[in-house]
C-alpha positions, 0 to 999 in steps of 0.5 A: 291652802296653797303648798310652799313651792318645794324646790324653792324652800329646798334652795334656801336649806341647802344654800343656809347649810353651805353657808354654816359648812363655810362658817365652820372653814372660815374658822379653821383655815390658815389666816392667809386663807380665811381672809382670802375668803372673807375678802371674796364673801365683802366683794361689792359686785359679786360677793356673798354679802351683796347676793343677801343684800339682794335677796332682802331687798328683793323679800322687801320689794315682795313684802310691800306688794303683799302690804298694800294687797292687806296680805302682810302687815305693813311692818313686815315690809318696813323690817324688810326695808330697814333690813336692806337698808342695813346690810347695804351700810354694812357692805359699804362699810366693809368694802373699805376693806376689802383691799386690805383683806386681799393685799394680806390673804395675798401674803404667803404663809410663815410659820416662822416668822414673827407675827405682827403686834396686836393692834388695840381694837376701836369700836365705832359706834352708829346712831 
């Protein structure tokens, strides 16, 4: 039985224990800050968002091989797929966006000025 190559599982924890520890300062940064942020995490060329959506599709490309081999079951390779899939919509989605979360986190902070009016939320539904 073959061991888990180390260094590579040892990425994986630590790059999943950044992404927690910038979770935690999403939450607590200034809102000019935390969308700042966030618009860096949507970018469509070099954002974190798009690097995830590269390492499923990737898992995804990998997973069909093993399926084919008869070493995964083919449903992993399709969850992986849809996955993919999923996440690149998602991106897409957001990447409408992403002008408007820089144009605001370009916004100076002001403590004392009147916040805007809350907007009522839509939900849009797929399927």
């Amino acid at each position: 039985m073959s061991h888990p190559a180390p260094y590579p599982i040892g990425l994986a924890d630590e790059i999943t224990r950044q992404l927690h520890l910038l979770a935690d300062h999403v939450a607590v940064l200034p809102p000019d800050q935390a969308t700042q942020v966030i618009a860096h995490i949507l970018n469509p060329d070099d954002g974190l968002l798009d690097s995830v959506t590269g390492l499923v599709s990737v898992s995804s490309t990998f997973a069909k091989v093993q399926a084919e081999g008869g070493v995964l079951p083919a449903e992993v390779w399709l969850a992986l797929g849809r996955a993919a899939m999923d996440l690149d919509a998602v991106g897409g989605d957001l990447d409408e966006h992403r002008a408007t979360l820089l144009r605001f986190g370009a916004q100076p902070a002001t403590g004392a000025a009147k916040p805007p009016a809350p907007a009522p939320l839509v939900v849009r539904r797929h399927r």
